[in-house]
Structures are given as structure tokens and as C-alpha cells.
NUVO-453552 format. One record per residue (C-alpha): residue in one letter; x, y, z; residue number from 1. Coordinates in nm, 3 decimals, decimal comma. Each point is the difference from the previous one (the first is absolute). Layout:
<sites>
@r = A | xx = X | yy = Y | zz = Z | k = NUM
...
</sites>
This chain:
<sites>
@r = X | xx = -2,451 | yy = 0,878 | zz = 1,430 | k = 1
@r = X | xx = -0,033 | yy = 0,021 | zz = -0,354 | k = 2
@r = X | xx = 0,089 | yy = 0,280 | zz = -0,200 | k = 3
@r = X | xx = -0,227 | yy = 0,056 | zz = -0,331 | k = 4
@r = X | xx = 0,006 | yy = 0,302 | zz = -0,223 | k = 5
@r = X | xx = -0,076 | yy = 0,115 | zz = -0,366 | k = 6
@r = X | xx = 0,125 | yy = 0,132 | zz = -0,284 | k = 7
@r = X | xx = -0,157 | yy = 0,125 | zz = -0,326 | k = 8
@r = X | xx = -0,021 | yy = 0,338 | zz = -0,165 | k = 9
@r = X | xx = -0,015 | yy = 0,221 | zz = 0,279 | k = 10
@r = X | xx = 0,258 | yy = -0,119 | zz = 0,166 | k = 11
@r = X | xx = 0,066 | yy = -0,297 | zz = 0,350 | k = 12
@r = X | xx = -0,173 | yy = 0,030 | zz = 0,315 | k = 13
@r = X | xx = -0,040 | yy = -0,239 | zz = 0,306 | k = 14
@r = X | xx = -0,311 | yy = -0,142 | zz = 0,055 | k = 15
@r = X | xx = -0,178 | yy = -0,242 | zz = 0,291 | k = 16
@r = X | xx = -0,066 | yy = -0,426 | zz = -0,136 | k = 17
@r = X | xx = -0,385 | yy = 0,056 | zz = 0,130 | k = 18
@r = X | xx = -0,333 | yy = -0,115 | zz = -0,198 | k = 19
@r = X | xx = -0,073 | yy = 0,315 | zz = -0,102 | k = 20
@r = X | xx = 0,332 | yy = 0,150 | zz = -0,124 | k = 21
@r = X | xx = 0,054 | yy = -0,358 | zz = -0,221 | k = 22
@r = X | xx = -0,362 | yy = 0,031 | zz = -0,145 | k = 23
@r = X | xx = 0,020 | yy = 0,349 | zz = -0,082 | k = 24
@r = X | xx = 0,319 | yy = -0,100 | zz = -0,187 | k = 25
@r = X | xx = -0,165 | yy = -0,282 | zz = -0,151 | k = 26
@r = X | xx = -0,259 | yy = 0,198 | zz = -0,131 | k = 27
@r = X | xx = 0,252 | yy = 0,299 | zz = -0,197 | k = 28
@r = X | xx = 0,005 | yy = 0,045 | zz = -0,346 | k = 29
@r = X | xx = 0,322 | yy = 0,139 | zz = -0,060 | k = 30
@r = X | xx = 0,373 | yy = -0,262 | zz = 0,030 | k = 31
@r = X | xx = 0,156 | yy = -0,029 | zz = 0,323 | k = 32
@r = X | xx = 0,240 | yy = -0,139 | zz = 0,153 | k = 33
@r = X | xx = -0,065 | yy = -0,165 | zz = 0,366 | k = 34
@r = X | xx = 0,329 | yy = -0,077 | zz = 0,122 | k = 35
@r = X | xx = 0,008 | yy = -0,232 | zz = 0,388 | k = 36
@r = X | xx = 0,312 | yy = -0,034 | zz = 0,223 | k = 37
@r = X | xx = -0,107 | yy = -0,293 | zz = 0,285 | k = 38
@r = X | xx = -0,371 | yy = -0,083 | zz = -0,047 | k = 39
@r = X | xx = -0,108 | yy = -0,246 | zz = 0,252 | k = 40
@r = X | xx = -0,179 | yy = -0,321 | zz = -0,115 | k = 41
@r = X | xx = -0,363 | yy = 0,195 | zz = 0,078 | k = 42
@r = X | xx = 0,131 | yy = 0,307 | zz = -0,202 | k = 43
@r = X | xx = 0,084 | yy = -0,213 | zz = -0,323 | k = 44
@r = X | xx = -0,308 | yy = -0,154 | zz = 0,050 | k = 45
@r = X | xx = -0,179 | yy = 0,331 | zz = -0,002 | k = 46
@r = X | xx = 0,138 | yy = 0,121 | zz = -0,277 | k = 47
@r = X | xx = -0,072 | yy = -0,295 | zz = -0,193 | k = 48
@r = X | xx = -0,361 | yy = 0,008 | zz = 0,086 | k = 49
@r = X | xx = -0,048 | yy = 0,384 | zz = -0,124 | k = 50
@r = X | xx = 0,218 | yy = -0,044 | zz = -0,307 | k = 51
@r = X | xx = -0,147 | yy = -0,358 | zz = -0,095 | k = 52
@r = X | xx = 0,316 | yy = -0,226 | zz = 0,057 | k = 53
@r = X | xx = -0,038 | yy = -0,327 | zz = -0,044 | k = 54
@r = X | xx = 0,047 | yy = -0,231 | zz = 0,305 | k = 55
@r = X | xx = 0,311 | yy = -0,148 | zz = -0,157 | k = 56
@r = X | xx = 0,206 | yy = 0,347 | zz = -0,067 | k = 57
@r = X | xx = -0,114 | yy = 0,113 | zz = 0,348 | k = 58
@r = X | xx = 0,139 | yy = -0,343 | zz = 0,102 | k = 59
@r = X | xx = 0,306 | yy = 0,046 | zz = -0,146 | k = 60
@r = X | xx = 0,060 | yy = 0,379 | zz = 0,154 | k = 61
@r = X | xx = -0,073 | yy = -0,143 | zz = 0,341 | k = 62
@r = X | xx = 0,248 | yy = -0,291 | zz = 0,016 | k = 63
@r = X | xx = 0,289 | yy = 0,187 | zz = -0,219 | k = 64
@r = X | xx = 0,283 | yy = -0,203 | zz = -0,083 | k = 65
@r = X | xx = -0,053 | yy = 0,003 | zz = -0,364 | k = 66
@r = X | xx = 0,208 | yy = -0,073 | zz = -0,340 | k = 67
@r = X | xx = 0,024 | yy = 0,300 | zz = -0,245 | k = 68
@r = X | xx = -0,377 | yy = -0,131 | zz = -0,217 | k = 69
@r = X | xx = -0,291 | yy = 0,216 | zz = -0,181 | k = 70
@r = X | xx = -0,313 | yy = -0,173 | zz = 0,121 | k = 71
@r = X | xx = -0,280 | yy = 0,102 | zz = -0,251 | k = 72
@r = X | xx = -0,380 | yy = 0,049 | zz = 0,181 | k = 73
@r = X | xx = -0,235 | yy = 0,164 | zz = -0,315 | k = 74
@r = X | xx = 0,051 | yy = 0,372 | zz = -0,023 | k = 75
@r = X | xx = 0,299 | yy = 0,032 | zz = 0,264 | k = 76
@r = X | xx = 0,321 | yy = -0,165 | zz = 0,061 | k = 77
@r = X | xx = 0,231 | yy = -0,090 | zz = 0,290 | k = 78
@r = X | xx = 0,353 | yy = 0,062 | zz = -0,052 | k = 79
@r = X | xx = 0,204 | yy = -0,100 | zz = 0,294 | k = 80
@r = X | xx = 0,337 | yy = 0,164 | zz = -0,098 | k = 81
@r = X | xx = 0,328 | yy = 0,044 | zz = 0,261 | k = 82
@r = X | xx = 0,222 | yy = 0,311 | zz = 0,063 | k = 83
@r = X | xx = 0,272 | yy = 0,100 | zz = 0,218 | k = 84
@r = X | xx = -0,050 | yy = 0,080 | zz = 0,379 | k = 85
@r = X | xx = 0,231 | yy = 0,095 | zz = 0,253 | k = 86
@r = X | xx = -0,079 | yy = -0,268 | zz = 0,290 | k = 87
@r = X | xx = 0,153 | yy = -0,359 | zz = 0,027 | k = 88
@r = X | xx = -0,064 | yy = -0,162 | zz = -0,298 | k = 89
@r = X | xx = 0,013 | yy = 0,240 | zz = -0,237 | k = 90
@r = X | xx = -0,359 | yy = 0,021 | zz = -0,183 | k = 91
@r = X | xx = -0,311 | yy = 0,127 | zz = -0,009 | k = 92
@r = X | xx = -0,294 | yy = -0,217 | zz = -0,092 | k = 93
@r = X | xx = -0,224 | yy = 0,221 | zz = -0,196 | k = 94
@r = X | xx = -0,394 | yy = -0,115 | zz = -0,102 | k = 95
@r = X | xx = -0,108 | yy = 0,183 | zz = -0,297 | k = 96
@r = X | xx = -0,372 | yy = -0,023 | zz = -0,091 | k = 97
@r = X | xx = -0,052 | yy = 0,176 | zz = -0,334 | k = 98
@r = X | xx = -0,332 | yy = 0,099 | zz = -0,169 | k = 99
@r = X | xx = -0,024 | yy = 0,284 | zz = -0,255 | k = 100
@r = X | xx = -0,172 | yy = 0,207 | zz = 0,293 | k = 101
@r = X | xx = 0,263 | yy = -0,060 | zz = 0,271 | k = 102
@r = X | xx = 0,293 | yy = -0,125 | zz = 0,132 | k = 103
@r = X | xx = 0,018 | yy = -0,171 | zz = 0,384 | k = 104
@r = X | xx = 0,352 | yy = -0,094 | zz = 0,106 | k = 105
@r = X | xx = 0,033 | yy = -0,190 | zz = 0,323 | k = 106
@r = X | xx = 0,297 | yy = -0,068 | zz = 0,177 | k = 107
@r = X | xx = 0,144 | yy = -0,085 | zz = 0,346 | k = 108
@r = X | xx = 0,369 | yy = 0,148 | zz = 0,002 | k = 109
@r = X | xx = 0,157 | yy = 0,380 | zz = -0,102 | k = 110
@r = X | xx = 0,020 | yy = 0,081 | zz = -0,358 | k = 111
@r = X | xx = 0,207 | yy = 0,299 | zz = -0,093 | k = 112
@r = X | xx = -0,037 | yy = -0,068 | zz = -0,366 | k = 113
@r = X | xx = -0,381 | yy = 0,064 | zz = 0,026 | k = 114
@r = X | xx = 0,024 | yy = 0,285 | zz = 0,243 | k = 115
@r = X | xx = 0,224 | yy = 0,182 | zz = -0,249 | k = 116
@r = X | xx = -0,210 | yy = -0,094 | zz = -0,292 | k = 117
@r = X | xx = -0,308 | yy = 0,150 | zz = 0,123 | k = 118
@r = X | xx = 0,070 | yy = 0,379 | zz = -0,084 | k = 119
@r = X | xx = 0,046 | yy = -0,115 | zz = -0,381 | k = 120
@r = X | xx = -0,318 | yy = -0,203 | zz = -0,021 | k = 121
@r = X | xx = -0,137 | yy = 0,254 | zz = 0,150 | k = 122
@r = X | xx = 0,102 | yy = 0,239 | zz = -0,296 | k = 123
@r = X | xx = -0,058 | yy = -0,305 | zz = -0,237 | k = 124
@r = X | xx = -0,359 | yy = 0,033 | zz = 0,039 | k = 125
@r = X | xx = -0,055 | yy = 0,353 | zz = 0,025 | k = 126
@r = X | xx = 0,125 | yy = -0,047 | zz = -0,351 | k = 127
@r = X | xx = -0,269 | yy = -0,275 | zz = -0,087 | k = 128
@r = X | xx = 0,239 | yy = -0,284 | zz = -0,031 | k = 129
@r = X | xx = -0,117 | yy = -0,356 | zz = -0,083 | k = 130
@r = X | xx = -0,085 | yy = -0,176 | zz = 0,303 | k = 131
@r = X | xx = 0,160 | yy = -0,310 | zz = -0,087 | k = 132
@r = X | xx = 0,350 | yy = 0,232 | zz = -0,072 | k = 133
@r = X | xx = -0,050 | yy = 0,077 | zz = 0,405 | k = 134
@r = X | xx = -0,001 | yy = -0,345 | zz = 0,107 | k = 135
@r = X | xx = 0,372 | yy = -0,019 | zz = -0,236 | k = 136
@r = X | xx = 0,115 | yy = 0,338 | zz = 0,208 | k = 137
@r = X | xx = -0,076 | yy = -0,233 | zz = 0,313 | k = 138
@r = X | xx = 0,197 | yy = -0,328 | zz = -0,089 | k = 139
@r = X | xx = 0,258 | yy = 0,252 | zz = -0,129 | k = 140
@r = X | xx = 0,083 | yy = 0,102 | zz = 0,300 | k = 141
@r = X | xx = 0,025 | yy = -0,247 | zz = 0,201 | k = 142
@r = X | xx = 0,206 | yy = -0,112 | zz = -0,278 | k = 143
@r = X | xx = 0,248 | yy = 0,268 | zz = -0,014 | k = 144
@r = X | xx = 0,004 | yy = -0,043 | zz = 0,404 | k = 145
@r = X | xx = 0,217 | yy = -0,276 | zz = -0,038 | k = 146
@r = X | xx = 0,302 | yy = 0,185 | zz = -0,160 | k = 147
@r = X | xx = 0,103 | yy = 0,177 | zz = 0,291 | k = 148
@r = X | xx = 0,071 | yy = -0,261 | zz = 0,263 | k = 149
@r = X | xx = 0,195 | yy = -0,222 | zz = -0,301 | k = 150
@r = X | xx = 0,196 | yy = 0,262 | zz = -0,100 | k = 151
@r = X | xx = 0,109 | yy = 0,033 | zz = 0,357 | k = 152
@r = X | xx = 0,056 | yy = -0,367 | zz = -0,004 | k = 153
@r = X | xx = 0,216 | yy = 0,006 | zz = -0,281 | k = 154
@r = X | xx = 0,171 | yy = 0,360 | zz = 0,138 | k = 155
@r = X | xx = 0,064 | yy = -0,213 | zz = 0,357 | k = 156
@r = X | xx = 0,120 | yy = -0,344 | zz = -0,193 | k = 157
@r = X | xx = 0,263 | yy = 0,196 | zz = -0,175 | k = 158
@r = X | xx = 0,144 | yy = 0,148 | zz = 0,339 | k = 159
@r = X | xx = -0,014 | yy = -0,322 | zz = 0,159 | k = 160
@r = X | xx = 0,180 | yy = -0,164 | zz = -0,320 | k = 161
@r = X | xx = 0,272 | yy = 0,274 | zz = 0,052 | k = 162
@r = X | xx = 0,013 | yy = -0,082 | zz = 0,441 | k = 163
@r = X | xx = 0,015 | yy = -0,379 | zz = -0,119 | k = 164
@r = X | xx = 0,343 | yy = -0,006 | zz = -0,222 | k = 165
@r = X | xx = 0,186 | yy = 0,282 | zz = 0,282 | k = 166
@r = X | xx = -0,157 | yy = -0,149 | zz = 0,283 | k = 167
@r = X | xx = -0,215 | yy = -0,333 | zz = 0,020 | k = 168
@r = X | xx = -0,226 | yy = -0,069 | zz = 0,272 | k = 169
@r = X | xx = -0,251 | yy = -0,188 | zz = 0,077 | k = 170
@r = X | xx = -0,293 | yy = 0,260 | zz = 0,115 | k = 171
@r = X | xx = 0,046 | yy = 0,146 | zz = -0,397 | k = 172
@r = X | xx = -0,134 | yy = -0,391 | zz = -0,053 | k = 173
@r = X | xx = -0,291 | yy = 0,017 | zz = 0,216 | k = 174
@r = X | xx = -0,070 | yy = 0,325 | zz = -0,159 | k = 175
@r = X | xx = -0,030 | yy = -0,108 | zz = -0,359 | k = 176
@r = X | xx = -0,180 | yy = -0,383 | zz = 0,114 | k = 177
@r = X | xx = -0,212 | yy = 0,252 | zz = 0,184 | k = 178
@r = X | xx = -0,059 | yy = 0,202 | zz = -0,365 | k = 179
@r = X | xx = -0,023 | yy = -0,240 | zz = -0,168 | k = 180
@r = X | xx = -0,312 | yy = -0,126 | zz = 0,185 | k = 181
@r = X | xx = -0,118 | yy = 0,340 | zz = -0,041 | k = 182
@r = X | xx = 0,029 | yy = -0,024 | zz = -0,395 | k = 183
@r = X | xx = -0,197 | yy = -0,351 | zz = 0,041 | k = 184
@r = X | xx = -0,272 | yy = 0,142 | zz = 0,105 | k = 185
@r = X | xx = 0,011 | yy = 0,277 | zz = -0,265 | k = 186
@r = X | xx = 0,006 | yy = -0,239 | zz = -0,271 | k = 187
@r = X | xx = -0,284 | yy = -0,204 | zz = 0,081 | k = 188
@r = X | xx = -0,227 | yy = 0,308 | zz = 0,008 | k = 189
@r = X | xx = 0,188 | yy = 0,111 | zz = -0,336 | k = 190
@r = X | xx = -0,029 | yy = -0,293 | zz = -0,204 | k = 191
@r = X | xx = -0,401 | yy = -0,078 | zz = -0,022 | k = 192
@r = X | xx = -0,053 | yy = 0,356 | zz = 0,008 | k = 193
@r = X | xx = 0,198 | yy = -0,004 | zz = -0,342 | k = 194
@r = X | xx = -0,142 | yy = -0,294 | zz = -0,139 | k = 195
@r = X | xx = -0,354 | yy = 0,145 | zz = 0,106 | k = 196
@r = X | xx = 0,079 | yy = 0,291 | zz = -0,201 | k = 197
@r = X | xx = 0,145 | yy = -0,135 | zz = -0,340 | k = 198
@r = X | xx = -0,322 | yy = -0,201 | zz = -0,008 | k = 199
@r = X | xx = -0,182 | yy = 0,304 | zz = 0,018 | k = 200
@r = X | xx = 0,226 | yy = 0,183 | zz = -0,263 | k = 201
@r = X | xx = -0,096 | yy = -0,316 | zz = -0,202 | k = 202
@r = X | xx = -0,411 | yy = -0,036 | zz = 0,016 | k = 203
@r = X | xx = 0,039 | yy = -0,291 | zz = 0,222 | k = 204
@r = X | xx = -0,116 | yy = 0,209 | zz = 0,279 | k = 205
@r = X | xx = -0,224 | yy = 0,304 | zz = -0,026 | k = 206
@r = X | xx = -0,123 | yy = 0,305 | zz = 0,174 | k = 207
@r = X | xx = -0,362 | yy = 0,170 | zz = -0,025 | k = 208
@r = X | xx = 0,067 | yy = 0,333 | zz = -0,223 | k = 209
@r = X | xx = 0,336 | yy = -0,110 | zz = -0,153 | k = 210
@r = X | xx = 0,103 | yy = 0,268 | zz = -0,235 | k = 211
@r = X | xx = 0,255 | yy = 0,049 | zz = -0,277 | k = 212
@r = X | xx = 0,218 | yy = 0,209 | zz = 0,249 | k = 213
@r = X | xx = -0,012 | yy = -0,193 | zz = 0,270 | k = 214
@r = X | xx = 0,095 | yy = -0,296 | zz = -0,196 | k = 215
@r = X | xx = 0,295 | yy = 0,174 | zz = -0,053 | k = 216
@r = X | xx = 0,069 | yy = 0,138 | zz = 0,332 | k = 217
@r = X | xx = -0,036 | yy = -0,387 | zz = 0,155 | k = 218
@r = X | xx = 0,241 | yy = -0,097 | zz = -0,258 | k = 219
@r = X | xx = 0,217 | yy = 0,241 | zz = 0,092 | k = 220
@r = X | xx = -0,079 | yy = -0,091 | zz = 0,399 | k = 221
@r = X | xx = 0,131 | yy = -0,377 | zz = -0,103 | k = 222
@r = X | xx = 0,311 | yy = 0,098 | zz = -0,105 | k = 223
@r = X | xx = 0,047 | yy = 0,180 | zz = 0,312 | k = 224
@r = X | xx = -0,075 | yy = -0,333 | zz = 0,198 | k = 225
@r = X | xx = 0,216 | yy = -0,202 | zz = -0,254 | k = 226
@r = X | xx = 0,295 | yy = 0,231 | zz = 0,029 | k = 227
@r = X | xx = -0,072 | yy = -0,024 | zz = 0,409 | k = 228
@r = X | xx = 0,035 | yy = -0,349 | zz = -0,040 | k = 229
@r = X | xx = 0,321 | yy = -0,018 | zz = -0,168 | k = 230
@r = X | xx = 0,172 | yy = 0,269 | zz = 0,219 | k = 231
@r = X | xx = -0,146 | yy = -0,249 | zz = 0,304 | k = 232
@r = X | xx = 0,235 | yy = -0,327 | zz = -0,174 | k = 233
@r = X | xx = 0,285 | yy = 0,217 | zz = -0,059 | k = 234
@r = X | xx = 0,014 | yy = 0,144 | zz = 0,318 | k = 235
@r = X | xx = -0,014 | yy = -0,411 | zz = 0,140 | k = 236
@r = X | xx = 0,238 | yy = -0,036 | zz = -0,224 | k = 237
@r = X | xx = 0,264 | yy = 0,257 | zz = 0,174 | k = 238
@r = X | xx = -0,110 | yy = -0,137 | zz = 0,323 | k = 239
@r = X | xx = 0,098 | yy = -0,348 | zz = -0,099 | k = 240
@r = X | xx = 0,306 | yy = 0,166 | zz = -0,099 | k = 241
@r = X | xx = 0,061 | yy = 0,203 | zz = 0,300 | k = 242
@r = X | xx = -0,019 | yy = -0,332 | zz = 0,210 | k = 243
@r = X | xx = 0,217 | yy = -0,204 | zz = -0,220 | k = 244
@r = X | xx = 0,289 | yy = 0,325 | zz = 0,012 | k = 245
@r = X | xx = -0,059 | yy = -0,019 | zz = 0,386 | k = 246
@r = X | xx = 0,046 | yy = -0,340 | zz = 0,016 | k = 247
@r = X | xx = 0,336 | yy = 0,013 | zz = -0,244 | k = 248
@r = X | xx = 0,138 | yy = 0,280 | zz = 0,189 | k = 249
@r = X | xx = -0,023 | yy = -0,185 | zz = 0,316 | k = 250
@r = X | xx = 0,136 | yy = -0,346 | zz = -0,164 | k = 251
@r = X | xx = 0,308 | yy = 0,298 | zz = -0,089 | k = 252
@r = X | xx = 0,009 | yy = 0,116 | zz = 0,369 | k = 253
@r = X | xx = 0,034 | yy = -0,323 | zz = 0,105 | k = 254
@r = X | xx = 0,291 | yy = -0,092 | zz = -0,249 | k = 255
@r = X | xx = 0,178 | yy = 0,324 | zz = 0,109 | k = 256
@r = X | xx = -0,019 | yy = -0,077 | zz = 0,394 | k = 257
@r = X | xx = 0,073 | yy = -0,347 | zz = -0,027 | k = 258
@r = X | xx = 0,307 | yy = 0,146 | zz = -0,226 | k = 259
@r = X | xx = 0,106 | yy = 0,156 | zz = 0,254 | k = 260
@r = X | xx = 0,000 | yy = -0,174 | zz = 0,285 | k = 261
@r = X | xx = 0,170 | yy = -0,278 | zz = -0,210 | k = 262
@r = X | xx = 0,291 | yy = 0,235 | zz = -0,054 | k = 263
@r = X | xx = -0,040 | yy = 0,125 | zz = 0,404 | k = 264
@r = X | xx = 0,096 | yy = -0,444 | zz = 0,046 | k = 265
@r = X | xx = 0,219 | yy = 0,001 | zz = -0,251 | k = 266
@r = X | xx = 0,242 | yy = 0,265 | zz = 0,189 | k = 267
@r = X | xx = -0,043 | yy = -0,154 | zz = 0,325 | k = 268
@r = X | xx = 0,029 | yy = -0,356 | zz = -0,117 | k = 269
@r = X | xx = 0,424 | yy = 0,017 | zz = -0,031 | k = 270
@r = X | xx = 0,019 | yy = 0,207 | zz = 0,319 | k = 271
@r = X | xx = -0,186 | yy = -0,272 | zz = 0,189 | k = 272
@r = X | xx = 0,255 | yy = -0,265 | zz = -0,181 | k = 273
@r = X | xx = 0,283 | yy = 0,226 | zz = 0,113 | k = 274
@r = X | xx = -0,153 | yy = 0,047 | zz = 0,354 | k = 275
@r = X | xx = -0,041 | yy = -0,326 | zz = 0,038 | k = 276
@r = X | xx = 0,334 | yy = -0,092 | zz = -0,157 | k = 277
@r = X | xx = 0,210 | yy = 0,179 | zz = 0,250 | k = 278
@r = X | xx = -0,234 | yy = -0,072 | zz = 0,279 | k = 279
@r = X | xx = 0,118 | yy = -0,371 | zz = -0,011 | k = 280
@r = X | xx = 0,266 | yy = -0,057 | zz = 0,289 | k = 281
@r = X | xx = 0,315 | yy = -0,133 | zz = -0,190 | k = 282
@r = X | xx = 0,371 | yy = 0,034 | zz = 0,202 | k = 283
@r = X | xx = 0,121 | yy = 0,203 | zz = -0,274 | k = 284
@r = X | xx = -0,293 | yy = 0,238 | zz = -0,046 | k = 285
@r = X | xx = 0,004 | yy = 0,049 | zz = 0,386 | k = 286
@r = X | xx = 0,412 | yy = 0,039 | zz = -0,040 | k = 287
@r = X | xx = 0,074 | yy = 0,240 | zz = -0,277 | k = 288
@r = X | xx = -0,374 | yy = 0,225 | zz = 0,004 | k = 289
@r = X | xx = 0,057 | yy = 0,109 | zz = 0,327 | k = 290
@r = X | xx = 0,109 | yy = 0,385 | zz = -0,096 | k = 291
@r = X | xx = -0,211 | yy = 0,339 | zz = -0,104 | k = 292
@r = X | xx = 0,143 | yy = -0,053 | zz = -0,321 | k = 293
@r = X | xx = -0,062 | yy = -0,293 | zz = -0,052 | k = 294
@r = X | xx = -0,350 | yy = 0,037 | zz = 0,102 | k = 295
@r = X | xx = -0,038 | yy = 0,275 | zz = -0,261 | k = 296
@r = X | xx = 0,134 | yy = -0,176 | zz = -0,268 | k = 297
@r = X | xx = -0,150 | yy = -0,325 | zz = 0,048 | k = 298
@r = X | xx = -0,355 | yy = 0,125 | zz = 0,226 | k = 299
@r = X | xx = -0,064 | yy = 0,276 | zz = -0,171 | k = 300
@r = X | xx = 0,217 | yy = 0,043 | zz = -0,368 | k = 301
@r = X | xx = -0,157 | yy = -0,314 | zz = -0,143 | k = 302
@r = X | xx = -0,344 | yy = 0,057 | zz = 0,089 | k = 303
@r = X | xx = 0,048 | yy = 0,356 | zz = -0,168 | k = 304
@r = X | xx = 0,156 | yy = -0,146 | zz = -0,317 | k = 305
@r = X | xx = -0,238 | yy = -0,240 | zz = -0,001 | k = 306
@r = X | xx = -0,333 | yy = 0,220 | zz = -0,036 | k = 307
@r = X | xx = 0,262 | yy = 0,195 | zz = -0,223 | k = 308
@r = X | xx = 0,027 | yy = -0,289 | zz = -0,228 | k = 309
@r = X | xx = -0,376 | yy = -0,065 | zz = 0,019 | k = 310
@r = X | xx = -0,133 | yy = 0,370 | zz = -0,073 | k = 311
@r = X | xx = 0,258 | yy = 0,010 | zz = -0,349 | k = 312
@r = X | xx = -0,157 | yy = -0,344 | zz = -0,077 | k = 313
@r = X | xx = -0,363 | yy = 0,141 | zz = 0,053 | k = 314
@r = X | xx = 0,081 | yy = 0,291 | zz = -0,203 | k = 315
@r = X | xx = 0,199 | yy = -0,178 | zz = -0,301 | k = 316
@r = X | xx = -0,325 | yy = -0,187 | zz = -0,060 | k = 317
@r = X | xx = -0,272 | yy = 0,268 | zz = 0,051 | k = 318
@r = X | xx = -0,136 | yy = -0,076 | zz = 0,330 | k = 319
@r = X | xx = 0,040 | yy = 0,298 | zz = 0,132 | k = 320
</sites>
């Protein structure tokens, strides 16, 4: 079921996707703000037909699965603009259509930028702001949503970084292949949603009711994206790094167990030669080692000297 309410100057309330509750919105004077979480194709369709979509915006809110774009359509605008969401992939596809009398977001998955954003656009225009300076407080939002889960990303990379030099393994691999599909994903909502942006900040793209301060404030909201962008590279930057430290420690692992189970055949090597030595059966071996003392001496004393002699070596050249 889809979940529709409204904001403007009094405040948000809940209201029922039916003919006459879209009409009677359609037909207000005073800016609101229509926000949709899970319209089904008729209720996109519905709200086209009262607001006077045209067939190709409604088409594009029914299939989804768009790029960051501003699609132009006379005296509104559809923004289709991304934020984060906690579910699989990360992000919330968000519809914006954007006259100077209202605002209708559609989208299909959670958006706890836009739920905490209502309250101050709310206040916003019980204050009279600029309609076009709401539609900035949206995108903002869902802008600033993505700070969160990267931060954590970068807060769990540096732990992992830490686990990885004490104690490589290969689950902290699947864990940062696994985030670093996550960041993916992030990206290629980021990027044309920045490059939308600074060709709005420019003229190349414009909005209905553009004014001097919200030229500003979408400058400001480009930077944001930009500096989103570059924390997104750096941070598969340290990932690349993380994998090429848990790679090089376990190259070093290897060197230092192979170490030392060279030494471990070094030891045994001259006790097999002496083993082996005495186990030969000469007449004189089987004459004159035929006594407790001489089994201790020969049996036991040279084997002993002989790891003796190795362990001094080992030391004398740092192996040890």
C-alpha cells in the first residue's frame, strides 16, 4: 500500500491516493509538498492525470531505474535525484516534479533523509520561503544522507586495516570486496547527480523560479556532491590499499612459516645422517658400541651437539 502525505505551512499529515483527495490538491493555491513512498503503476498514473503529467514523466516514475537527469516539461520539472536508504543496495530513487505551486516526490524504497527533512520545510514555509529553495532543502537531504553510512565505511576500513597487519584473514577480504561493491553502487548514483548539478550552477540547466539565493544555495549543494565524490575515490583508494597490505602481510606469513620449517629440516637433517650413520651394520660398530656409555656418547651426545652446533649457527646469523 502506498503511503502519501503532505507538508506545507501547517504542518504533515497522511492522506488517502483517491480522485478526490489528488484533485482537491490539484486545485490549492498555496505550495505544497506531496511526498509518495510505493505508488503502484495506477497510483502514478493518477496522480499524473490530476496534476497534468505528461505521459513521458509518468512513464519514467512507473518503470524507475533512472540516471540522476532534470527533464524539463513547460512550467514544471522532473528531477530524478538518489539518496541513501537502508535496504540492499543502498539508495533511494527519488522523482521530484517541481512547479512553483508544488512539489510531488515519488519513490519506491525508505528515505530517512526526507522523513527528517520534513519538520524544517515545514517551518520553511510557514516562513514564506521560495518554493524553488524547498525543492534545494529536498535534494539536500538526501544529499547529506549519504555521509553517514561512508563515514561508517571509512570508521570500519580503518579497523579492518588494523585486524589485517595483527591478524590476516581471508573473511576481512570478503568484507572489503563486499564494500567495495557497496561504494560502486554509491558512486554511480553520485557522479551524474554531480554533473547534473554543476550544469545547473552554470545556466546549462534551469529551474522554473530560480532566484539569486537559490543560485547560491545549489552552488553550495555542488560542492557538497563534489566533496562526496572525492571522499568516495579516496576511500577506494584505502581499500586498494587495505588489499594490497593483506596481500603483503600474507606473502610475510608465508616467508616466516616456510622459515621455519626450513630451520625445523635443518635440525633434523644431521640427526637423520647420524641415525642413519650408526644404523649401518659394520663389525666394528656392532663390536665396540655395544655399552650404555657408549650408547650415550655416540646415540645420544652427538645428536645433542649436533642441534647444539646448529642453534649457535642459526643465532650467529640472525635466524632466530
Amino acid at each position: 500500500m502506498a503511503v502519501a502525505r503532505v507538508v506545507d505551512a501547517q504542518g504533515e499529515k497522511e492522506i488517502a491516493l483517491d480522485g478526490d483527495s489528488l484533485a482537491g490538491l490539484a486545485r490549492r493555491t498555496s505550495f505544497f509538498w506531496l511526498d509518495v513512498l510505493g505508488p503502484s503503476d495506477d497510483d502514478v498514473r493518477a496522480i499524473g492525470e490530476a496534476f497534468g503529467l505528461h505521459p513521458l514523466a509518468i512513464d519514467d516514475s512507473i518503470s524507475f531505474g533512472q540516471r540522476a537527469k532534470l527533464d524539463p516539461y513547460g512550467d514544471y520539472v522532473l528531477l530524478v535525484a538518489f539518496g541513501w536508504s537502508p535496504d540492499d543496495d543502498g539508495l533511494v530513487e527519488v522523482h521530484s516534479y517541481y512547479s512553483e505551486r508544488w512539489i510531488l516526490t515519488l519513490r519506491r524504497d525508505d528515505a530517512p533523509g526526507l522523513d527528517e527533512a520534513c519538520v524544517r520545510i515545514s517551518h520553511a514555509l510557514h516562513k514564506g520561503k521560495d518554493p524553488v529553495m524547498v525543492l534545494h532543502e529536498i535534494v539536500e537531504s538526501l544529499t547529506e544522507s549519504f555521509n553517514e553510512p561512508l563515514q561508517d565505511l571509512d570508521d570500519r576500513l580503518e579497523v579492518i586495516e588494523t585486524e589485517i597487519v595483527e591478524r590476516p584473514a581471508q573473511d576481512q577480504v570478503r568484507e572489503i570486496l563486499t564494500m567495495r561493491r557497496e561504494l560502486a553502487t554509491l558512486r554511480k548514483a553520485i557522479g551524474p547527480q554531480r554533473d547534473l548539478f554543476g550544469r545547473l550552477t552554470t545556466g546549462v540547466e534551469e529551474l522554473p523560479g530560480m532566484t539569486e539565493d537559490a543560485e547560491h544555495a545549489f552552488r553550495d549543494l555542488y560542492d557538497h556532491l563534489y566533496r562526496l565524490g572525492e571522499t568516495m575515490d579516496a576511500t577506494r583508494d584505502v581499500m586498494t590499499g587495505a588489499l594490497d597490505v593483506y596481500l603483503s602481510s600474507a606473502s610475510n606469513r608465508l616467508g616466516e612459516i616456510n622459515k621455519q620449517l626450513t630451520v625445523i629440516a635443518t635440525i633434523f637433517l644431521p640427526l637423520s645422517f647420524l641415525v642413519g650413520f650408526f644404523g649401518q651394520n659394520f663389525a666394528w660398530m656392532v663390536r665396540e658400541v655395544n655399552s650404555w656409555e657408549a650408547f650415550l656418547i655416540w646415540g645420544i651426545g652427538l645428536e645433542l651437539v649436533a642441534v647444539a652446533a646448529i642453534v649457535v649457527f642459526f643465532k650467529k646469523r640472525g635466524w632466530f
